[in-house]
C-alpha positions as CSV (number, residue, x, y, z in Angstrom):
1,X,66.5,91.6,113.0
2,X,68.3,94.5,114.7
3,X,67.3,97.5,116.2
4,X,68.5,100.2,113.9
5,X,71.3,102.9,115.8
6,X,69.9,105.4,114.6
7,X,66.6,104.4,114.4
8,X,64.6,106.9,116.1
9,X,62.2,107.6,113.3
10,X,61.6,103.7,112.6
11,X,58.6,101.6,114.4
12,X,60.9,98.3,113.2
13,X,63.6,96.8,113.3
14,X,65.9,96.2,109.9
15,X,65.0,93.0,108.2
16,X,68.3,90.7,108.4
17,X,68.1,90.3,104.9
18,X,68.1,94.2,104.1
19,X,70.7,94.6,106.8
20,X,72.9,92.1,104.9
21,X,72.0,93.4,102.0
22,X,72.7,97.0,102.5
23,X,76.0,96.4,105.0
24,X,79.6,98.0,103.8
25,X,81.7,96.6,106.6
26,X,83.3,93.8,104.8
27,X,85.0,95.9,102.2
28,X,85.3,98.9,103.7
29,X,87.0,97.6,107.1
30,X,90.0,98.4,105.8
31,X,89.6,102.0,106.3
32,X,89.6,101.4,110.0
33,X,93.2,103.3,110.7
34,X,91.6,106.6,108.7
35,X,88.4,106.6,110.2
36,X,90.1,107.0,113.2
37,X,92.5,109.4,112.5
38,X,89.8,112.0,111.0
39,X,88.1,110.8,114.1
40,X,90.3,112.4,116.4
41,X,91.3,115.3,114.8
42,X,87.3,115.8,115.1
43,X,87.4,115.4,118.4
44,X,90.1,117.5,119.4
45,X,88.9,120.5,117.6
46,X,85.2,119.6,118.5
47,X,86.9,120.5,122.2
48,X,89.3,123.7,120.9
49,X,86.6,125.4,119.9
50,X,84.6,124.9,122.9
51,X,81.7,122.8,121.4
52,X,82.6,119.7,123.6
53,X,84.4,119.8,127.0
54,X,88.3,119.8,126.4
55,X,88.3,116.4,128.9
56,X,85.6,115.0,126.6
57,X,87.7,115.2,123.7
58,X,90.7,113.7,125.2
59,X,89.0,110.6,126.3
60,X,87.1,110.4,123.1
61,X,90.7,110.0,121.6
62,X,92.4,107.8,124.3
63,X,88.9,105.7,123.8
64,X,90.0,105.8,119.6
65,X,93.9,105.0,120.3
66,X,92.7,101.9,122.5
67,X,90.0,100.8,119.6
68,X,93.0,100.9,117.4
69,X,95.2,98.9,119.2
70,X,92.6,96.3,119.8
71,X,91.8,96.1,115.9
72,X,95.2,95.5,115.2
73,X,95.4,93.2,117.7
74,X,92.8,91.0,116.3
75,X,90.6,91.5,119.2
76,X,87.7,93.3,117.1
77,X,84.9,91.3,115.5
78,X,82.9,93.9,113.0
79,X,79.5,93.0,112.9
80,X,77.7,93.6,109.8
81,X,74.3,94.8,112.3
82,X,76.0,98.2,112.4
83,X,76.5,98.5,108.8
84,X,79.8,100.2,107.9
85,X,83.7,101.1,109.7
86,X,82.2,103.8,111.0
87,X,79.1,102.6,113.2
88,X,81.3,100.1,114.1
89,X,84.1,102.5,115.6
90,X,81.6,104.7,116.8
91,X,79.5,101.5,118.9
92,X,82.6,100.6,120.3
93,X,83.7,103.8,121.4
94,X,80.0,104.1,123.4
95,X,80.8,100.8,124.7
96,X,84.1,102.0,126.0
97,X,83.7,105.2,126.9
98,X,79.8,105.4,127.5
99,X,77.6,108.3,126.5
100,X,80.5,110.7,126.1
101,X,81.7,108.9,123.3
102,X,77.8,109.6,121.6
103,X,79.0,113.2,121.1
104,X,82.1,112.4,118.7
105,X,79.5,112.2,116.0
106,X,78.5,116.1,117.1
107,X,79.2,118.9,113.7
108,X,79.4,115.9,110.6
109,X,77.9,113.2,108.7
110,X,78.6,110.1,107.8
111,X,78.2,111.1,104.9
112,X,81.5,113.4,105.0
113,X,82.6,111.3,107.2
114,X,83.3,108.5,104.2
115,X,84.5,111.1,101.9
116,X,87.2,112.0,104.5
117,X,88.4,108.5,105.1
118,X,88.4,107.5,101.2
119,X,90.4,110.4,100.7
120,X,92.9,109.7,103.8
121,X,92.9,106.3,102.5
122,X,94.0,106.5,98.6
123,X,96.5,109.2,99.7
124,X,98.4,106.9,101.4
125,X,98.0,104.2,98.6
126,X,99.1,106.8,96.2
127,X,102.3,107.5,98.0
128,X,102.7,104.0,97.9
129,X,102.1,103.5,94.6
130,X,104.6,106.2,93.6
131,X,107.3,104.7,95.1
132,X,106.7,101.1,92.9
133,X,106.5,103.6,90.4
134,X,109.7,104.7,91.1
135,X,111.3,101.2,91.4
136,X,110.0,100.2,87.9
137,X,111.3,103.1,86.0
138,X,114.7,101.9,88.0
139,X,114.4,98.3,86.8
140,X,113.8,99.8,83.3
141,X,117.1,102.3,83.0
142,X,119.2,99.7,84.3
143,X,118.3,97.4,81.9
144,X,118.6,100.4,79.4
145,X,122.5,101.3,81.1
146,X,123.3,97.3,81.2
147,X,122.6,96.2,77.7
148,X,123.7,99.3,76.2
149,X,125.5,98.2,72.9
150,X,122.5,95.6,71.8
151,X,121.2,96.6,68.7
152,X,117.6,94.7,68.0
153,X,114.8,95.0,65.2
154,X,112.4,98.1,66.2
155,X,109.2,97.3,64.9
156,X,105.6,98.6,62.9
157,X,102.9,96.3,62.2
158,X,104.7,93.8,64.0
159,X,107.2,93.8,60.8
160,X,111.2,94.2,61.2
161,X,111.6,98.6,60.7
162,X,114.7,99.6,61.3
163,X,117.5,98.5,63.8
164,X,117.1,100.1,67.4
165,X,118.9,99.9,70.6
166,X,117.4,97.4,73.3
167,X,118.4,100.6,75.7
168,X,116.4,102.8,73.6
169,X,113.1,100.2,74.0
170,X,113.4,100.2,77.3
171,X,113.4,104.0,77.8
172,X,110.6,104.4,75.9
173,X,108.9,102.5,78.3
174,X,110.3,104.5,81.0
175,X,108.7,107.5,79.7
176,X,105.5,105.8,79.8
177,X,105.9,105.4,84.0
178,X,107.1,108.7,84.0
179,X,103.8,110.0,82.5
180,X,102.1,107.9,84.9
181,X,103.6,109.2,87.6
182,X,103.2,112.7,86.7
183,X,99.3,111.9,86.0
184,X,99.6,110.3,89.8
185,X,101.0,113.6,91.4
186,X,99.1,115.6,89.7
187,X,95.7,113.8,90.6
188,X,96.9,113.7,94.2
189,X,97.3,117.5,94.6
190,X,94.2,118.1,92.8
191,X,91.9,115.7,95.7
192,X,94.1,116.5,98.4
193,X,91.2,118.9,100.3
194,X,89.4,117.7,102.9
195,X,85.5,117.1,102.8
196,X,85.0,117.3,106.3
197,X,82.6,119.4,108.1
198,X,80.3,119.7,104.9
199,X,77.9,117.5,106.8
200,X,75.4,115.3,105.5
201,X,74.9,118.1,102.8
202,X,74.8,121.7,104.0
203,X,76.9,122.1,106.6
204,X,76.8,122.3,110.5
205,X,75.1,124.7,112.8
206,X,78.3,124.5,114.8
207,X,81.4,126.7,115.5
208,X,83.9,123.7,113.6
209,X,87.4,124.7,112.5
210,X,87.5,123.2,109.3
211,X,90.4,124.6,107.9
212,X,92.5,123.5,111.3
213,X,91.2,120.1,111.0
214,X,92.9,120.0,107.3
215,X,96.0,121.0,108.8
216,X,96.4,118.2,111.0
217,X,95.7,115.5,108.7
218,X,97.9,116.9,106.1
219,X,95.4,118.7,103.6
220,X,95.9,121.5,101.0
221,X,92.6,123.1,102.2
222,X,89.1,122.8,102.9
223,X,86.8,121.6,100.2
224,X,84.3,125.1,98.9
225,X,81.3,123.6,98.8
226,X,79.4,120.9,100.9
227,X,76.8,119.6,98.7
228,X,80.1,118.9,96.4
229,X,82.1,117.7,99.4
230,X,79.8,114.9,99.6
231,X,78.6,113.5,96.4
232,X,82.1,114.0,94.6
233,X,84.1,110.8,93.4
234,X,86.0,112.9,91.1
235,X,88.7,112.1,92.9
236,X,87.9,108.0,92.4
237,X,87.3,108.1,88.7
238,X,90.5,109.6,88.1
239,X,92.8,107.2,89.7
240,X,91.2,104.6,88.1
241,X,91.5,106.8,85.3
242,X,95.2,106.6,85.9
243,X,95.1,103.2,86.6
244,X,93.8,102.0,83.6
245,X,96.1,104.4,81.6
246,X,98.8,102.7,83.3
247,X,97.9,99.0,83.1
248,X,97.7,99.6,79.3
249,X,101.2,100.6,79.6
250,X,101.8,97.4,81.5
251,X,100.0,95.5,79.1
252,X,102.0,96.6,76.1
253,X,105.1,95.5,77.8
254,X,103.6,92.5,79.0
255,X,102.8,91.5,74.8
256,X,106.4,91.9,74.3
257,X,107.7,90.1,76.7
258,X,105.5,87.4,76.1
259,X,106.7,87.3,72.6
260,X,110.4,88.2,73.3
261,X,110.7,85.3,75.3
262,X,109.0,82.7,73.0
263,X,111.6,80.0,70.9
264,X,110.1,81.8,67.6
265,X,112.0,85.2,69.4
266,X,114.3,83.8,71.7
267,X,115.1,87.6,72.7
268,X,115.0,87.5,76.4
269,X,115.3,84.5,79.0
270,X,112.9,85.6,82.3
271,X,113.4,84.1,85.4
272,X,112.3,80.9,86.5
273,X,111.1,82.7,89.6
274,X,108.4,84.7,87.4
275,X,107.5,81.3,84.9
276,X,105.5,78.3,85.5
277,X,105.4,74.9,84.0
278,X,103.2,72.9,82.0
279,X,101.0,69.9,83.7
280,X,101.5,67.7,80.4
281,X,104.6,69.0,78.5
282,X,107.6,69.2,80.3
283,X,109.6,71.2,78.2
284,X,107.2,74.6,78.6
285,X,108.0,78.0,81.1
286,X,104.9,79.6,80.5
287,X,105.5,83.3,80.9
288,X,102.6,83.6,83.8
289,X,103.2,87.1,84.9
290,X,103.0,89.1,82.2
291,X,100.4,87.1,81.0
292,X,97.9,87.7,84.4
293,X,99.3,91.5,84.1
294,X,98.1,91.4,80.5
295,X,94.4,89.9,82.1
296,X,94.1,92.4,84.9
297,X,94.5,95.0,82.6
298,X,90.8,94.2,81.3
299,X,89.7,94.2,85.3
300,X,90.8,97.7,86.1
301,X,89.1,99.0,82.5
302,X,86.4,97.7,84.2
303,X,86.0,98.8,87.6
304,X,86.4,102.7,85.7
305,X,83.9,101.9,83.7
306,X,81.9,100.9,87.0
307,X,82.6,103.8,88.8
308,X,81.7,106.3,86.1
309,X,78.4,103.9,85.7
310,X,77.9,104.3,89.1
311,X,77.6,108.3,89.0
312,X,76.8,108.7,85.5
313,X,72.9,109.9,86.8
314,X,73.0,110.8,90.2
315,X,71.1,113.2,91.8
316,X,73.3,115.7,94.6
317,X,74.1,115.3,97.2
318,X,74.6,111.7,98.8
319,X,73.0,108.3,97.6
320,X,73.2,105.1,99.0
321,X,74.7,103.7,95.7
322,X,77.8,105.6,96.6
323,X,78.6,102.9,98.7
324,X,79.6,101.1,95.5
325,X,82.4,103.5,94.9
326,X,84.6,101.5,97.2
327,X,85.1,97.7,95.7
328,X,86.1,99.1,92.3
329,X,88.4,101.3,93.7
330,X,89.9,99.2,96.4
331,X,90.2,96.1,93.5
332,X,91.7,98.7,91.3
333,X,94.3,99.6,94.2
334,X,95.3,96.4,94.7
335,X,95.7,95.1,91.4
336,X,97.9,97.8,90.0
337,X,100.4,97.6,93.6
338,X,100.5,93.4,92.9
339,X,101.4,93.9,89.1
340,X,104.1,97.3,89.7
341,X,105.8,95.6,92.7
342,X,105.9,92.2,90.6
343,X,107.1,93.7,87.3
344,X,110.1,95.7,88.8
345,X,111.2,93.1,90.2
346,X,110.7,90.6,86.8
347,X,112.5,93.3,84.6
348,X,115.1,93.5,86.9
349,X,115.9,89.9,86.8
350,X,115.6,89.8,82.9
351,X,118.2,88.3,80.8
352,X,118.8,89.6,77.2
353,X,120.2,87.0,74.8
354,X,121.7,90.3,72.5
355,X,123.5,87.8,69.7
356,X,119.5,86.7,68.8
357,X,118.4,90.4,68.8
358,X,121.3,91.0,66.6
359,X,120.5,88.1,63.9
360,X,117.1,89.6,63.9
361,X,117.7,92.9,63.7
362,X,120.3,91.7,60.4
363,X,116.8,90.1,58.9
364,X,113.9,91.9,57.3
365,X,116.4,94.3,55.4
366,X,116.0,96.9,58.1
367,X,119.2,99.2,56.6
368,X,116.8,99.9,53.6
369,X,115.7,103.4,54.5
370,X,119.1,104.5,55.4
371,X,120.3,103.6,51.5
372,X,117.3,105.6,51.0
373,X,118.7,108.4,52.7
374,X,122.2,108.1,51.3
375,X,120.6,108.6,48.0
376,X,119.0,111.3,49.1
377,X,122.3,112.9,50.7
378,X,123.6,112.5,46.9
379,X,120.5,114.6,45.2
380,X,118.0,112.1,44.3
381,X,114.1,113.2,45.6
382,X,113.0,111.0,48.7
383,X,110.1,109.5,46.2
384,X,113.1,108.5,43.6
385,X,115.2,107.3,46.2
386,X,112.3,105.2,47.8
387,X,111.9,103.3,44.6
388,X,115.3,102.6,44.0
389,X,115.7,100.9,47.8
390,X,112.3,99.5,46.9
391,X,113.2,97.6,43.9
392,X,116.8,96.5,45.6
393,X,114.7,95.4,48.7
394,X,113.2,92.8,45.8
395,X,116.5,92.0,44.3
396,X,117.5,90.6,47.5
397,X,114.6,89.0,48.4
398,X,115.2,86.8,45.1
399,X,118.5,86.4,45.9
400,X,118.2,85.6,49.1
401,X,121.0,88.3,50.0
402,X,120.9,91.2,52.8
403,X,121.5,94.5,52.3
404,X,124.8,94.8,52.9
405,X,125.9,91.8,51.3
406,X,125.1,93.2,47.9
407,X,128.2,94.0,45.5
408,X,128.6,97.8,44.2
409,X,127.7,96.5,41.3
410,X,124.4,95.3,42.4
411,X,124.0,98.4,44.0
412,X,124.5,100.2,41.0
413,X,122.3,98.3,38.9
414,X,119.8,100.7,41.2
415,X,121.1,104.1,41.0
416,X,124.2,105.6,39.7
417,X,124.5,107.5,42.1
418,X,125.6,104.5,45.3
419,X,129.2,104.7,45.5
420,X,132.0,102.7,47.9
421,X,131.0,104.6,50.9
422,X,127.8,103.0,50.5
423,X,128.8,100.3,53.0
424,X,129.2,103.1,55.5
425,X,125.9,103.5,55.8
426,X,124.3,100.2,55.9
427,X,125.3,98.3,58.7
428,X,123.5,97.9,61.5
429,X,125.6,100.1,63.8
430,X,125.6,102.6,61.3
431,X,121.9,102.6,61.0
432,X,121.7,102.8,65.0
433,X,124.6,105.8,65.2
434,X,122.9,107.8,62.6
435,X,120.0,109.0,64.4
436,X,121.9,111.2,67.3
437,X,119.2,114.0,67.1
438,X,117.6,114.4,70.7
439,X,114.9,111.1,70.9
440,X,116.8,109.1,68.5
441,X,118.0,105.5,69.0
442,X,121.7,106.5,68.8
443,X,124.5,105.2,71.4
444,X,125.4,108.8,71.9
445,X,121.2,109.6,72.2
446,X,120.5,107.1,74.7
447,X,123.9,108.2,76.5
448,X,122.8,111.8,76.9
449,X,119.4,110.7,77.8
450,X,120.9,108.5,80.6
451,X,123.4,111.3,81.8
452,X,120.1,113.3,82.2
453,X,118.2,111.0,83.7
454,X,121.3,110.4,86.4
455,X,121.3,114.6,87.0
């Protein structure tokens, strides 16, 4: 059992058990290098305004640089007695220092304290984030600007629709991470004020700077209110709001890909470097990636639902079963970086086999709604002209003819009205080139959505 460091009010010591029990420091280590650095912007405006000698504050920081360097040097054990990153800093820095380093802790809380570093923290990882954003909306348009002329089946209900352009696919993901990204940027200006100085919930008696403090480490402003400052995870529940928004999106690609690249598709040939083998049948690449993405999709829907759990009934201001905010979140984190920075660089690598998207997109009569629109181009109503293609889609399933194999004759035998110029229309290229309005799957669509893209 240990003698508690801030145990003044206590006759015992913590039971090891409970001190196990109710210890952080193994997850929440990591926020070492932004405990530090709200640490000494603390310190140095605890000593600007007067509250702490000037030469106080300067060797509370040099004690904080020198801490630092020994973490990253390895030469730090944390010990779970003193609970979280912060008791651990602060022990040290006594240790180091002596009693000055007792009067960094002078004007806040722990309890803004966390709220500060959790904040420092994800706005890093958000930056970060951003940018593996960035490289998979890259992998995506250069896919979309390499494979420009493959024409494939577009799909509903999994059944062959109408022929689309592989470029156009990929864009459509591409606006998916651009979504994400704006919901990322958005997020990040909304949390970006800082908490600290709100205390443990009302405040401080002392003459702190708050809003100078924000400056140095980068904040918008100061946070309005400090029993909010404290108990809000807002901020938490919306990136892995985001994040699970945006593992859906992965997941989606992840299904196709996983079907694209079966034999029964045979669309797309992934690299070996993102495939595994089988233990029993040599033949198999098992499409791992985008299969684990697929998984972790369900872990990230579950640390949000965690997190809102977690402060679904909470009382203001600070509980100790806050402390669970931080494994969801830093799982979440970590998850979405390992399956962004590995998908940019799968789709990247991705081979199309186009003449195989092309025999498929020939199947499943997928011209059909554009003799429907020829029809209607020659004056028959859309719910005439539907029938029509609907009982030709039936002629040539007992056949066993496409489309655009069928004689003007055969067409005839539909409407009257289907003349030469039919066969105009009903190739797949002509299906593709017809749709040029803004959004369309068109050559000259995609092309003007690229040229934006590039300006």
């Amino acid at each position: 059992m240990t003698t508690k460091l801030w145990g003044g009010r206590f006759t015992q010591p913590t039971d090891k058990f409970v001190e196990e029990f109710t210890a952080s420091i193994e997850f929440d280590q990591r926020l070492y290098r932004y405990d530090i650095q709200g640490s000494k912007a603390h310190a140095e405006m605890l000593g600007r305004q007067g509250i702490i000698a000037p030469e106080e504050a300067q060797q509370i920081i040099a004690g904080l640089d020198e801490i630092m360097t020994d973490i990253e040097a390895g030469k730090i054990e944390f010990s779970i007695a003193l609970e979280d990153i912060h008791m651990n800093i602060e022990a040290r820095l006594i240790e180091q220092i002596g009693a000055v380093g007792g009067k960094l802790h002078t004007g806040r809380s722990r309890n803004d304290q966390v709220a500060l570093d959790i904040r420092l923290y994800l706005r890093d990882e958000i930056d970060a984030i951003l940018e593996y954003l960035t490289a998979l909306e890259g992998s995506l348009v250069k896919q979309a600007e390499t494979n420009l002329d493959v024409i494939m089946p577009g799909f509903t209900h999994l059944q062959t629709a109408q022929p689309v352009l592989y470029s156009h696919h990929m864009l459509a993901y591409r606006e998916m991470i651009i979504r994400d990204i704006s919901r990322l940027q958005d997020l990040r200006v909304r949390f970006n004020h800082m908490p600290l100085g709100a205390g443990a919930l009302a405040g401080t008696t002392f003459n702190i700077d708050r809003e100078w403090v924000a400056e140095q480490l980068g904040f918008d402003g100061v946070t309005r209110n400090s029993l909010d400052s404290v108990s809000d995870r807002d901020f938490a529940i919306e990136f892995c709001s985001f994040s699970a928004i945006l593992m859906m999106h992965l997941s989606r690609l992840s299904e196709e890909l996983i079907l694209w690249s079966s034999a029964d598709f045979n669309f797309i040939e992934l690299s070996d470097a993102f495939c595994t083998g089988s233990s029993i049948m040599p033949q198999k690449k098992n499409p791992d990636v985008p299969e684990l993405v697929r998984g972790k999709t369900g872990r990230v829907y579950g640390n949000l639902l965690s997190l809102l759990t977690l402060m679904k009934s909470l009382p203001l201001a600070y509980n100790k079963d806050m402390q669970e905010d931080k494994e969801p979140l830093f799982d979440t984190i970590d998850t979405i970086k390992g399956s962004l920075k590995i998908f940019a660089d799968m789709i990247a690598l991705m081979q199309v086999k186009a003449d195989n998207m092309r025999l498929a997109a020939a199947r499943g009569f997928s011209t059909a709604t554009d003799v429907a629109d020829y029809c209607v181009r020659k004056g028959l109503p859309f719910r005439q002209a539907h029938e029509v293609v609907g009982k030709t889609v039936r002629y040539c399933v007992e056949t066993g003819k496409g489309i655009p194999e069928l004689s003007l004759d055969e067409f005839r035998e539909f409407s009257e009205l289907i003349d030469e110029d039919i066969y105009d229309y009903v190739t797949l290229e002509a299906s593709v080139n017809a749709r040029k309005a803004t959004g369309g799957t068109a050559r000259e669509a995609v092309e003007r959505e690229l040229a934006r893209l590039k300006r």
